[in-house]
VEXMARMAR-982042 format. One record per residue (C-alpha): x, z, y; residue in three letters; residue number from 1. Coordinates in nm, 2 decimals. Layout:
      c1      c3      c2  residuo  num
       X       Z       Y      ALA  NUM
...
END
This chain:
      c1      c3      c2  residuo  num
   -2.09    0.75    3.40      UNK    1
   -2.28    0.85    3.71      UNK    2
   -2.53    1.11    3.76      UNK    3
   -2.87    0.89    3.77      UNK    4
   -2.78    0.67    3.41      UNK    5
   -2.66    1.04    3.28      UNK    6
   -2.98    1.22    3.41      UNK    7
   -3.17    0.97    3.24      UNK    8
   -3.04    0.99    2.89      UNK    9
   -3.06    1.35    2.94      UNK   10
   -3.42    1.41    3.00      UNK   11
   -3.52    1.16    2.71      UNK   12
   -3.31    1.32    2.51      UNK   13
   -3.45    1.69    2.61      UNK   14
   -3.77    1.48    2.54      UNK   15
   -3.69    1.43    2.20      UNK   16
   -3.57    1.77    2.18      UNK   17
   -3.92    1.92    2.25      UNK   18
   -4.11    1.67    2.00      UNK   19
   -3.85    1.77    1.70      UNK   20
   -3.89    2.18    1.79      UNK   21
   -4.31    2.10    1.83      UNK   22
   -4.29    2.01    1.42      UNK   23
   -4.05    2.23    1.33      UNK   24
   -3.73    2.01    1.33      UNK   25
   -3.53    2.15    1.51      UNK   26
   -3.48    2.54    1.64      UNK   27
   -3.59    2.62    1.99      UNK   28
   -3.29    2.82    2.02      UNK   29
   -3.05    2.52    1.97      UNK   30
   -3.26    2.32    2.25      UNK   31
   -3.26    2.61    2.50      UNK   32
   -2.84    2.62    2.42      UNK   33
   -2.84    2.28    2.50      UNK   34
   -3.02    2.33    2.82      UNK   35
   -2.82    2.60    2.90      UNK   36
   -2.45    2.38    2.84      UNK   37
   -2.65    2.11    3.09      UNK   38
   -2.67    2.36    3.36      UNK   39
   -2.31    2.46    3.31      UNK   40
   -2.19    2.12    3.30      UNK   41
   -2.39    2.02    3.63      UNK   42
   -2.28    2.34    3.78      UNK   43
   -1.91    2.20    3.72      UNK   44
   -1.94    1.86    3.80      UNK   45
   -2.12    1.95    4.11      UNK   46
   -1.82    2.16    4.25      UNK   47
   -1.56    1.90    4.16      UNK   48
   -1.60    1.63    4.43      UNK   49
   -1.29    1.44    4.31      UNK   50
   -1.49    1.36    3.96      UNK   51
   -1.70    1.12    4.17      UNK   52
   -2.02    1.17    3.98      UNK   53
   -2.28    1.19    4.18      UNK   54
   -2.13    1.01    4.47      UNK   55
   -1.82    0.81    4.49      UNK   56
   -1.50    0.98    4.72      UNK   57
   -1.24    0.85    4.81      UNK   58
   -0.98    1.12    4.68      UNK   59
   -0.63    0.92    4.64      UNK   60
   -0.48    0.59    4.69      UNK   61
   -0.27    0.46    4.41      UNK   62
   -0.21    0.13    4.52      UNK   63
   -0.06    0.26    4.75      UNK   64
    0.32    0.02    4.83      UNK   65
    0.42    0.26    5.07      UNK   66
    0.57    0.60    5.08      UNK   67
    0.24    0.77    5.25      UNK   68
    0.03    1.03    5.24      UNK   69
   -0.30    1.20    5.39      UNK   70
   -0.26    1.56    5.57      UNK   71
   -0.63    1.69    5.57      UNK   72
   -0.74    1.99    5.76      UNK   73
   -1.06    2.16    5.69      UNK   74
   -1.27    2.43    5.88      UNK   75
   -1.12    2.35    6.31      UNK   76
   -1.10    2.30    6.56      UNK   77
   -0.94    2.69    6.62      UNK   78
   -0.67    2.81    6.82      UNK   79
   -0.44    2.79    6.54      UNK   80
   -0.53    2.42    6.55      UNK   81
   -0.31    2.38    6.86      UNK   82
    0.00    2.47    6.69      UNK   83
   -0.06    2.25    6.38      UNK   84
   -0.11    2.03    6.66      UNK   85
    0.20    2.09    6.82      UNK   86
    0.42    2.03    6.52      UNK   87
    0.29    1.71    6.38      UNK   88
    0.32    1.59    6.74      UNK   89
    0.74    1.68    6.66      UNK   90
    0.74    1.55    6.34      UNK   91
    0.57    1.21    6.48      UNK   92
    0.28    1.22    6.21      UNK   93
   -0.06    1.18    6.21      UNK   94
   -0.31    1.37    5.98      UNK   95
   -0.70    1.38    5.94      UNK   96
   -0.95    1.69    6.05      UNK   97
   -1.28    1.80    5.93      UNK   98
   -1.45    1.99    6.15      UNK   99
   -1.74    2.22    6.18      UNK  100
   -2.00    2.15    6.46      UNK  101
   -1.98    2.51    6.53      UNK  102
   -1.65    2.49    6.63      UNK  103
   -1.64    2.22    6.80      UNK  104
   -1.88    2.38    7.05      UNK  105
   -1.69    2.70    7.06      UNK  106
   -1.34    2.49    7.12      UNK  107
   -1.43    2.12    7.29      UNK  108
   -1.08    2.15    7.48      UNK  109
   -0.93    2.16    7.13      UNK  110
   -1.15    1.88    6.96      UNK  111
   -1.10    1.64    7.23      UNK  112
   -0.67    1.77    7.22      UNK  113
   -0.68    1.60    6.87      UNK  114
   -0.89    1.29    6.94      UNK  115
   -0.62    1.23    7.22      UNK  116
   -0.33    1.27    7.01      UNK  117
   -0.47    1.00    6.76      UNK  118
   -0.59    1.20    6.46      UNK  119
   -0.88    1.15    6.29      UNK  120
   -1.19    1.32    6.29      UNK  121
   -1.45    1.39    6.00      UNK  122
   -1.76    1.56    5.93      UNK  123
   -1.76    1.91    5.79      UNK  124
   -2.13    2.00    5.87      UNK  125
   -2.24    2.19    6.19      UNK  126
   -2.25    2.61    6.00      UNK  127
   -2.02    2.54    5.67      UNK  128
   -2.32    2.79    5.51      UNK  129
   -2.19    2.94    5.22      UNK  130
   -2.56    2.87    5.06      UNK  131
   -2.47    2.50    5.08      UNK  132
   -2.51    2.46    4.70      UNK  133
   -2.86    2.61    4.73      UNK  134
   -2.97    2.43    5.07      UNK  135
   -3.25    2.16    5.07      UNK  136
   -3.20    1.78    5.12      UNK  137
   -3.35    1.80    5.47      UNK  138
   -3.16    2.11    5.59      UNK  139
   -2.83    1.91    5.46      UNK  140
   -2.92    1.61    5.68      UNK  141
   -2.98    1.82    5.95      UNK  142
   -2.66    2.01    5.94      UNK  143
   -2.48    1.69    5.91      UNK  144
   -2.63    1.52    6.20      UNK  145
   -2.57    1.83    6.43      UNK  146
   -2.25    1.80    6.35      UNK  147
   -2.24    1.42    6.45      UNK  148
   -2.45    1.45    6.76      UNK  149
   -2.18    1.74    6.88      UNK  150
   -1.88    1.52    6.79      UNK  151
   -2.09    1.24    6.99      UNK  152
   -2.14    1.47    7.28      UNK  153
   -1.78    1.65    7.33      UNK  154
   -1.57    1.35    7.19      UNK  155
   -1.79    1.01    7.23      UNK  156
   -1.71    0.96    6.88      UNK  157
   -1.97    0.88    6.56      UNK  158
   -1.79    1.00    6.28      UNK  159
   -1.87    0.81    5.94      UNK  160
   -1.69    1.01    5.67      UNK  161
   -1.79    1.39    5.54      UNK  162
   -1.60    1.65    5.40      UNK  163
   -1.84    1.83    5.16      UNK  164
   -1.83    2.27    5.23      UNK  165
   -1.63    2.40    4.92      UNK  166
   -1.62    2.08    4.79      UNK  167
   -1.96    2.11    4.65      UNK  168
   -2.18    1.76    4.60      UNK  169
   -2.48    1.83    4.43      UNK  170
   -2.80    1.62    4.35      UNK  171
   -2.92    1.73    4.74      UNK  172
   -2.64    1.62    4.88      UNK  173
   -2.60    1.27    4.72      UNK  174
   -2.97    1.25    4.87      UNK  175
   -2.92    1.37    5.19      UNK  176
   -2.58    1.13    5.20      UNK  177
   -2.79    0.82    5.12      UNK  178
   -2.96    0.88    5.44      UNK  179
   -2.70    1.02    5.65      UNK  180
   -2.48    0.71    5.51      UNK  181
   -2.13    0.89    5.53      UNK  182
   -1.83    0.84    5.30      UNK  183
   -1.69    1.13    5.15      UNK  184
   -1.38    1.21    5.15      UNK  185
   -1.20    1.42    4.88      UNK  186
   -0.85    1.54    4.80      UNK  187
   -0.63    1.48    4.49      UNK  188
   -0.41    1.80    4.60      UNK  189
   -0.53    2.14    4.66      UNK  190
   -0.32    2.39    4.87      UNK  191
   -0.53    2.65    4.76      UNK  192
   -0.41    2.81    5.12      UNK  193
   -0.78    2.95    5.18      UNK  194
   -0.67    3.21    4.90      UNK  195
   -0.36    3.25    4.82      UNK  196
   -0.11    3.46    5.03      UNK  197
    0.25    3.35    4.89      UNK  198
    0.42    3.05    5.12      UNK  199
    0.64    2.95    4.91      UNK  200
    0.40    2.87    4.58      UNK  201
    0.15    2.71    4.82      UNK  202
    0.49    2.46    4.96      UNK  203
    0.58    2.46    4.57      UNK  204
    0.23    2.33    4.51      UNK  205
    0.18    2.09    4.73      UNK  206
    0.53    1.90    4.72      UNK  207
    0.62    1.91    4.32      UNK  208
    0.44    1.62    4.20      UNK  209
    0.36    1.43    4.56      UNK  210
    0.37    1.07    4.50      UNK  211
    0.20    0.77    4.79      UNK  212
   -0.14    0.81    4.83      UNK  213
   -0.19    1.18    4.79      UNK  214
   -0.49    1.35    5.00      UNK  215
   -0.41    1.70    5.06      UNK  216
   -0.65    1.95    5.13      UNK  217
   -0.58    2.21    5.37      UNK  218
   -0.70    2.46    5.64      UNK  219
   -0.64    2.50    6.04      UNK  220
   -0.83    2.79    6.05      UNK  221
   -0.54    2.96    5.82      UNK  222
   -0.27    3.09    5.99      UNK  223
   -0.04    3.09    5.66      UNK  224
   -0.10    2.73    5.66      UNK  225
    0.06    2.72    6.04      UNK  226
    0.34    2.92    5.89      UNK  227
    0.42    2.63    5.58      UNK  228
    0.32    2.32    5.78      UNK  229
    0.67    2.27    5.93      UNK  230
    0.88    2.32    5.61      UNK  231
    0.64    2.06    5.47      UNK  232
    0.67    1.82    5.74      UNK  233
    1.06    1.82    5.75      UNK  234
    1.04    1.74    5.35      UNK  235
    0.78    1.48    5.39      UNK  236
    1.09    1.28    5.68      UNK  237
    1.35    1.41    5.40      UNK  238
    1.21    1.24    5.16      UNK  239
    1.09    0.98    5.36      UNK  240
    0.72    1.04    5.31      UNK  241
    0.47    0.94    5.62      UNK  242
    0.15    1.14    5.67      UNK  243
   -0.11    0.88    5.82      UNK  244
   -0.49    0.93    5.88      UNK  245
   -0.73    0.89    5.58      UNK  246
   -0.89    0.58    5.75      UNK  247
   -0.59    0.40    5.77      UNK  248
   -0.45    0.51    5.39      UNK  249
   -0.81    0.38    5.24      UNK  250
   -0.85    0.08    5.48      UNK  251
   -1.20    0.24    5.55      UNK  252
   -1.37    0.33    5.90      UNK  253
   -1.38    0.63    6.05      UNK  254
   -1.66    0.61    6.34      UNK  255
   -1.94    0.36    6.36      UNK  256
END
């Protein structure tokens, strides 16, 4: 179930709640507890983007014949973006990149580096605020347009799918995404490279249950994740795994 059929049965429910506490049914301690467990439950669903609930994301393949995958970087273009650069360029593979407008304006040489090398580019909002959970609709749209207008700009590109900041899709953002009209894009596999410091457990992580159609989250602005990439490229041609852009493993469009 969705968030708008869920929300509905919710409020007549809370509804109901109120009339049986007015004649003495029902506690209003049990009804503010119940409230309470909503609020907990939104607060989770709305920082899990791979449980699709308020908007749909496209997080893994599984019909998926072949023996691919999605590399996804979030938080670039950086300098350390050149050397992740560098070594997919060895490897021969291709990989995915959500950038922040910010960045992109700070680094154009860079962004336009991996349009030119055939990557793909998303949108990961112009400022990556860490208030985006508490942001307004408007403010949303607007930071995902300035991101758009400065991938337009620098690259000539209009980029159709969005990364959500810290994975967070809220009821704002599912608003602010019918307007904008981008597909999200998720991640089945989390590196967890943002905050962790051991290399091997975040290689460990990543490549002991990969299977086709995996999305795997992970960060160019991390230079830990520089360190692991090649020993996770050279297993992915071991083991005869391809990394390919997000667009081409969903069949979806990536600019408009």
């Amino acid at each position: 179930m969705n968030y708008k059929p869920f929300n509905i049965i919710v409020i007549l429910l809370f509804l109901m709640g109120v009339i049986l506490v007015f004649f003495q049914f029902l506690s209003i301690w049990i009804l503010l507890l119940v409230v309470l467990v909503y609020l907990l439950f939104l607060l989770l669903v709305s920082t899990n983007v791979q449980w699709n609930f308020f908007v749909k994301a496209y997080n893994s393949n599984s019909r998926i014949e072949t023996r691919e995958i999605a590399l996804t970087f979030d938080d670039g273009p950086v300098e350390n973006t050149l050397q992740i650069l560098a070594l997919l360029k060895k490897f021969d593979m291709k990989a995915s990149f959500f950038c922040i407008g910010k960045h992109i304006q700070e680094n154009p040489a860079i962004f336009q580096q991996i349009i030119d090398e055939g990557h793909m580019i998303g949108n990961h909002t112009f400022s990556h605020t860490r208030k985006m959970g508490f942001l307004r609709t408007q403010k949303i749209i607007e930071e995902i347009n300035h991101c758009n207008d400065i991938a337009f700009e620098i690259g000539g590109i209009r980029l159709k799918t969005f990364r959500p900041p810290f994975g967070i899709i809220n009821p704002k953002v599912m608003r602010a995404l019918h307007i904008t009209g981008h597909q999200v894009i998720g991640w089945n596999v989390r590196s967890y490279d943002a905050v962790l410091n051991s290399k091997n457990f975040i290689l460990k992580r990543i490549i002991k249950n990969i299977k086709p159609g995996d999305v795997i989250l992970l960060h160019d602005n991390n230079l830990l994740t520089v360190e692991i990439l090649e020993q996770l490229l050279l297993f992915l041609q071991t083991n005869n795994y391809r990394s390919v852009r997000v667009d081409n493993l969903f069949q979806i469009d990536a600019y408009s």
